[in-house]
Phi, psi and omega in degrees: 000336210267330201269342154318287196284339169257010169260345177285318136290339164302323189292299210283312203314292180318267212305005158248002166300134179284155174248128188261136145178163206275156173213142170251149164161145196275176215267134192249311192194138197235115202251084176298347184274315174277004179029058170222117165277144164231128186272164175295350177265043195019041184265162203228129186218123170285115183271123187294186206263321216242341190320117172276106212261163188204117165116224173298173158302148156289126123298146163324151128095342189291160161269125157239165188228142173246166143226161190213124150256154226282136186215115190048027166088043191213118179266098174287144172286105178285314213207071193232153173248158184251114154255102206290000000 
């Protein structure tokens, strides 16, 4: 029963892990009040309150590259750079 109940918690422990990872692409639509880019291959990244943003502001049309991690079926913003 004990090797049950500890495989099961090794099981929740993975599946509540953030998964981090990078993404590049240019900004389709930058929403500031909801602090959400959308990119043109229509992927959507929530820029967290804490996030280290580098270079310019975000923009329409800007290129950015992120990391992110995946949080409630939502890939939060760590990090981003702007490259106009």
């Amino acid at each position: 029963m004990s090797r049950v109940v500890t495989i099961v918690a090794a099981l929740l422990l993975v599946a509540s892990v953030a998964w981090a990872a990078d993404i590049e692409g240019k900004v389709k639509t930058w929403d500031a009040a909801t602090k959400m880019i959308t990119l043109e291959d229509g992927t959507q990244l929530s820029v967290a309150a804490d996030a280290k943003m580098m270079g310019d502001q975000v923009k329409e049309g800007s290129t950015v590259k992120a990391s992110y991690d995946e949080k409630d079926g939502k890939k939060v913003v760590t990090q981003i750079e702007v490259k106009n």
